[in-house]
Gaussian input, Z-matrix of N, CA and C with variables (Angstrom, degrees):
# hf/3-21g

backbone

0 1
 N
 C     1     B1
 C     2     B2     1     A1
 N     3     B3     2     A2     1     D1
 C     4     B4     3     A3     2     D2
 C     5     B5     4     A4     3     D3
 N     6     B6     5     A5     4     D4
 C     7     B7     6     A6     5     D5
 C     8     B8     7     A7     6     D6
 N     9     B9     8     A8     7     D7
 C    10    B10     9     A9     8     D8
 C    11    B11    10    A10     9     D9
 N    12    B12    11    A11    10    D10
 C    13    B13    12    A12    11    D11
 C    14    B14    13    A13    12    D12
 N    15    B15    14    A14    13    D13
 C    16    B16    15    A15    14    D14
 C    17    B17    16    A16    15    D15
 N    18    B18    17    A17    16    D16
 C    19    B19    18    A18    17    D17
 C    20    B20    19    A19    18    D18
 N    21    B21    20    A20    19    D19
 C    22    B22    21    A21    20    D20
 C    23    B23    22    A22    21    D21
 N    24    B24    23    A23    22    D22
 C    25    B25    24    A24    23    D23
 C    26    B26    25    A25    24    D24
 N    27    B27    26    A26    25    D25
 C    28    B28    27    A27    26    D26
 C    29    B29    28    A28    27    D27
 N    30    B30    29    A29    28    D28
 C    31    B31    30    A30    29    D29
 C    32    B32    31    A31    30    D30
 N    33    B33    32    A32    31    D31
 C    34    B34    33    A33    32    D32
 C    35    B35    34    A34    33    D33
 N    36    B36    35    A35    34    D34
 C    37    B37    36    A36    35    D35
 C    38    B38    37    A37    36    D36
 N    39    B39    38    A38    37    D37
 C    40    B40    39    A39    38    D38
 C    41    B41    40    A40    39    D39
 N    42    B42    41    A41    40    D40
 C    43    B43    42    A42    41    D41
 C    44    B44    43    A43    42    D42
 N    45    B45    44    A44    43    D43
 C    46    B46    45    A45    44    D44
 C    47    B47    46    A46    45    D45
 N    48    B48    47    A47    46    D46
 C    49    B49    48    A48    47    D47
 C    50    B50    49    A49    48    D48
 N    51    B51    50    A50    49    D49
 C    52    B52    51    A51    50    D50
 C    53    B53    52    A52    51    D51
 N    54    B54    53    A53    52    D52
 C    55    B55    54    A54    53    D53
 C    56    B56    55    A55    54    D54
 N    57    B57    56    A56    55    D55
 C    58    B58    57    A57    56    D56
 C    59    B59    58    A58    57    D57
 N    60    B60    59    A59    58    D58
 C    61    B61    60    A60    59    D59
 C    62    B62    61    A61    60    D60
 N    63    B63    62    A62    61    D61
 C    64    B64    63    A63    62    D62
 C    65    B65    64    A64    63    D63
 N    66    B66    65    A65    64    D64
 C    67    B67    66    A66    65    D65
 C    68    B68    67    A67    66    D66
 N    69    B69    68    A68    67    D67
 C    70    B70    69    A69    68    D68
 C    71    B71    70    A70    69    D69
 N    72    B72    71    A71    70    D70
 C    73    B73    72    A72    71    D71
 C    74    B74    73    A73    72    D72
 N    75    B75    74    A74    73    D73
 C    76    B76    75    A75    74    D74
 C    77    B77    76    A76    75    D75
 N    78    B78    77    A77    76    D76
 C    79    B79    78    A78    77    D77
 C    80    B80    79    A79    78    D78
 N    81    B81    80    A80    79    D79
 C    82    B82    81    A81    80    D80
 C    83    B83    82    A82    81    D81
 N    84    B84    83    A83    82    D82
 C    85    B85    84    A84    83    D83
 C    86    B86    85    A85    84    D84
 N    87    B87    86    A86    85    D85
 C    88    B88    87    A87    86    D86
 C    89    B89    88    A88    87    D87
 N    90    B90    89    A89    88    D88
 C    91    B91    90    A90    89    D89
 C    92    B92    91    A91    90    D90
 N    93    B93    92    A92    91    D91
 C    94    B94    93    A93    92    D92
 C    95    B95    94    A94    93    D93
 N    96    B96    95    A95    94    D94
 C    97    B97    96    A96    95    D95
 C    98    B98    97    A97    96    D96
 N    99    B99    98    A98    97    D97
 C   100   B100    99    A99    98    D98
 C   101   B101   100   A100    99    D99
 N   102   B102   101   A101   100   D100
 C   103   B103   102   A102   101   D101
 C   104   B104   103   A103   102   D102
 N   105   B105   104   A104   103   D103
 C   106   B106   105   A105   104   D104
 C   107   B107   106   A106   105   D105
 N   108   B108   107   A107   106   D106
 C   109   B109   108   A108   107   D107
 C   110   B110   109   A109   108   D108
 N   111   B111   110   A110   109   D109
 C   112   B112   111   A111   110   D110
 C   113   B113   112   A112   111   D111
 N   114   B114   113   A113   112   D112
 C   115   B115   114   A114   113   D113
 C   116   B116   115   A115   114   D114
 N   117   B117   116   A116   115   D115
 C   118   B118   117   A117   116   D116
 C   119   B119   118   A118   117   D117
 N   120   B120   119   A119   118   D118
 C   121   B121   120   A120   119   D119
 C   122   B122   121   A121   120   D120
 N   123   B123   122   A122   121   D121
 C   124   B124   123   A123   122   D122
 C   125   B125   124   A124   123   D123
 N   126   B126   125   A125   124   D124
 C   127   B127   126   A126   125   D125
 C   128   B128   127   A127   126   D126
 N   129   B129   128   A128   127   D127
 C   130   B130   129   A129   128   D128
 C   131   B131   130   A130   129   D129
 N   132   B132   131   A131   130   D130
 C   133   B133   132   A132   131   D131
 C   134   B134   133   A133   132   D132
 N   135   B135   134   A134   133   D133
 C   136   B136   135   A135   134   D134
 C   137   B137   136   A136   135   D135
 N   138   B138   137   A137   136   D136
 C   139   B139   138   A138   137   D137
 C   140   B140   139   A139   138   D138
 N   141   B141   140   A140   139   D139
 C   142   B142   141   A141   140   D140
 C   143   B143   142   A142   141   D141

   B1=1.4502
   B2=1.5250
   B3=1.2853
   B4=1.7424
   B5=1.7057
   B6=1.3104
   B7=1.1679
   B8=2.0459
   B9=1.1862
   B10=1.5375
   B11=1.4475
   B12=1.3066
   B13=1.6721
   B14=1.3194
   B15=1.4967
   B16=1.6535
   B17=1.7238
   B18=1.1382
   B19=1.5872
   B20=2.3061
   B21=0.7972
   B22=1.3350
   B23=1.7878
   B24=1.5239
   B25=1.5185
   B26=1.4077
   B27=1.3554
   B28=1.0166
   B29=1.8097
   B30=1.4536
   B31=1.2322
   B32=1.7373
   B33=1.5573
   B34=1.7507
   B35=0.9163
   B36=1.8003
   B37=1.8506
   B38=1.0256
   B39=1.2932
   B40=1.7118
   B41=1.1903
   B42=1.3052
   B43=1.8229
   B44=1.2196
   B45=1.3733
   B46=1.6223
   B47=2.1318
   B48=1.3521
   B49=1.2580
   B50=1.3593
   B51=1.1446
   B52=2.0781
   B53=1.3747
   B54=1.6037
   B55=1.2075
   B56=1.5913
   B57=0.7179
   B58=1.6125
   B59=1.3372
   B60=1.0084
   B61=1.4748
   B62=2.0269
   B63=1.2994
   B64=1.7334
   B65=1.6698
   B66=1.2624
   B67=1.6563
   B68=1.5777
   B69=1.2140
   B70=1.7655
   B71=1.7854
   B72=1.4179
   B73=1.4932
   B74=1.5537
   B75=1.4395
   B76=2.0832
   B77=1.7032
   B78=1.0065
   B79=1.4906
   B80=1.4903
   B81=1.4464
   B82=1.1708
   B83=1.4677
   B84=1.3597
   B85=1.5292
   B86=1.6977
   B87=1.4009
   B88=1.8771
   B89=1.4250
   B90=1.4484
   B91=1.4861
   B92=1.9461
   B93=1.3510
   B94=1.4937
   B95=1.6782
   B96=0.9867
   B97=1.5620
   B98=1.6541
   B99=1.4659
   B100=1.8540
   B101=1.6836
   B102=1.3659
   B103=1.3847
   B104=1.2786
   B105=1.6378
   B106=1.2427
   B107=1.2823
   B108=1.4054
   B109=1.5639
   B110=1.2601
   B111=1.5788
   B112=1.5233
   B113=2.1634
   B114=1.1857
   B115=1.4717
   B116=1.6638
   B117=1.6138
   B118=1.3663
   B119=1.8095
   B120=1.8221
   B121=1.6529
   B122=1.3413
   B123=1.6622
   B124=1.0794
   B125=2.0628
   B126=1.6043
   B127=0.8506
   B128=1.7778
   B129=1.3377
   B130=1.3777
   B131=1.3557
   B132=1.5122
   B133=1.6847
   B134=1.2630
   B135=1.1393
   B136=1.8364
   B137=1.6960
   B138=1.0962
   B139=1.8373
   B140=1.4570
   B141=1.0500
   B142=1.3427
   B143=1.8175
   A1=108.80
   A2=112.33
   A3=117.44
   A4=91.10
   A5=80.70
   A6=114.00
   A7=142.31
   A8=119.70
   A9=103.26
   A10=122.94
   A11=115.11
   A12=132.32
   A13=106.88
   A14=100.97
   A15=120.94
   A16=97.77
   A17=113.38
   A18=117.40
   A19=79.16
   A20=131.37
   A21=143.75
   A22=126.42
   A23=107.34
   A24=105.93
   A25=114.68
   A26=108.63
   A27=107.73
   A28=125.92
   A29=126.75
   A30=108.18
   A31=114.27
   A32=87.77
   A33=82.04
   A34=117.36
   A35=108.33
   A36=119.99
   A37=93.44
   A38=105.28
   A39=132.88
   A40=102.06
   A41=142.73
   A42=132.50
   A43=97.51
   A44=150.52
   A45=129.52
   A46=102.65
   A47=121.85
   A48=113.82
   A49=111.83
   A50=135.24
   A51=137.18
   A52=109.24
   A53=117.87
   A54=104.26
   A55=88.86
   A56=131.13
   A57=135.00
   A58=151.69
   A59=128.97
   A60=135.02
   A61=113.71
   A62=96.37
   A63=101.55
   A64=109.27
   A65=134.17
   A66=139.11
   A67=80.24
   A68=98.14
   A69=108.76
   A70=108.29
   A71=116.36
   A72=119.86
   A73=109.60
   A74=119.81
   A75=116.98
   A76=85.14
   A77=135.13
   A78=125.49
   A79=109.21
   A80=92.19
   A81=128.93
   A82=121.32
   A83=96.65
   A84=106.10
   A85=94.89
   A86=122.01
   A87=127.46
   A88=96.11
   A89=117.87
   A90=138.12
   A91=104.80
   A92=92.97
   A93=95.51
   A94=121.76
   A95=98.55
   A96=133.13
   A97=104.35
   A98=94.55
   A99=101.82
   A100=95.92
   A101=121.74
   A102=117.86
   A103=126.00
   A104=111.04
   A105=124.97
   A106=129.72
   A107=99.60
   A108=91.63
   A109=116.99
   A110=105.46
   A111=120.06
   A112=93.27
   A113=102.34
   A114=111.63
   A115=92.13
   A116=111.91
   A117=115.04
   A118=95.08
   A119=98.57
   A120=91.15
   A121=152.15
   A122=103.23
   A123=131.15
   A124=135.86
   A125=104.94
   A126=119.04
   A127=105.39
   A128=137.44
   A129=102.23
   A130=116.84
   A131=124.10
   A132=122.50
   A133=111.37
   A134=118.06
   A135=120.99
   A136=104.23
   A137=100.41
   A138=141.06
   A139=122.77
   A140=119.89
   A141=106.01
   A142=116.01
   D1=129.21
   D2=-178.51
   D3=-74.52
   D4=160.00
   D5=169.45
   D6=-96.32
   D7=92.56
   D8=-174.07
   D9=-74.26
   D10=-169.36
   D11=174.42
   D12=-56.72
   D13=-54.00
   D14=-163.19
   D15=-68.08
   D16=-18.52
   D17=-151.42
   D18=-90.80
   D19=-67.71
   D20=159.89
   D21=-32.71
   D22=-47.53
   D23=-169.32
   D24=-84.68
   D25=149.73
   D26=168.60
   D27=-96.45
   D28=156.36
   D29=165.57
   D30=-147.40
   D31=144.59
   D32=161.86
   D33=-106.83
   D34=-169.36
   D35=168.45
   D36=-74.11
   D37=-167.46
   D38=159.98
   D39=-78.97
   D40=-70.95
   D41=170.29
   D42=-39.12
   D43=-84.74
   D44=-154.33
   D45=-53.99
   D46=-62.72
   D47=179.46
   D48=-42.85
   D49=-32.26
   D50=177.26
   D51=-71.08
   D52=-16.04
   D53=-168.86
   D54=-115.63
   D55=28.07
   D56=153.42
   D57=-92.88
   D58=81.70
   D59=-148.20
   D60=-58.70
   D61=138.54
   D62=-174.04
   D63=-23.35
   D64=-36.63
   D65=-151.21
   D66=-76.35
   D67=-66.59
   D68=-160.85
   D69=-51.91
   D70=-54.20
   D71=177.78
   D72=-61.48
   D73=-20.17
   D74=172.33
   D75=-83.83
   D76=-72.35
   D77=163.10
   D78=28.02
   D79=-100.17
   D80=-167.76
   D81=-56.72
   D82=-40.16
   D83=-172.96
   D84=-78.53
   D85=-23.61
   D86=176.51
   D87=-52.20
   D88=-72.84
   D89=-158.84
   D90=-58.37
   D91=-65.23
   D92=158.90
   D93=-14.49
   D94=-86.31
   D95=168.98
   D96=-23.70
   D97=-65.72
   D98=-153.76
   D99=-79.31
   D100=-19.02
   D101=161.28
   D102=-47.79
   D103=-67.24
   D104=160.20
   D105=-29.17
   D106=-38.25
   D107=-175.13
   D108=-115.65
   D109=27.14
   D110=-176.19
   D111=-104.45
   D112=-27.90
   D113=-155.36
   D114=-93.87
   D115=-8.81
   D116=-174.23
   D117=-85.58
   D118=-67.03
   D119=171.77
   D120=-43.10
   D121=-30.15
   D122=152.69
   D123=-52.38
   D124=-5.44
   D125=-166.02
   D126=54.00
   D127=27.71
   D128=174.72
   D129=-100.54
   D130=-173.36
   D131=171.77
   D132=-62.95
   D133=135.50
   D134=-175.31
   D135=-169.46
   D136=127.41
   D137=174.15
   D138=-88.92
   D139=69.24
   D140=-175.98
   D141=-54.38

């Protein structure tokens, strides 16, 4: 079974993202990122 974006990403609310300090949200937005463009090389379906 392939794999999607949605199948990989993570998400918060707006209360969990507010309670997150700048380190953690570049974090996230890294991992984010390197998913995306792992699911791009990979030829699979992916949504940014």
């Amino acid at each position: 079974e392939l794999l999607s974006f949605e199948d990989v990403a993570m998400y918060f609310t707006r209360e969990e993202w507010g309670h997150l300090d700048w380190a953690q949200k570049d974090l996230y937005r890294d991992v984010m990122l390197e998913n995306y463009r792992n699911m791009i090389l990979l030829g699979l379906p992916s949504k940014p």
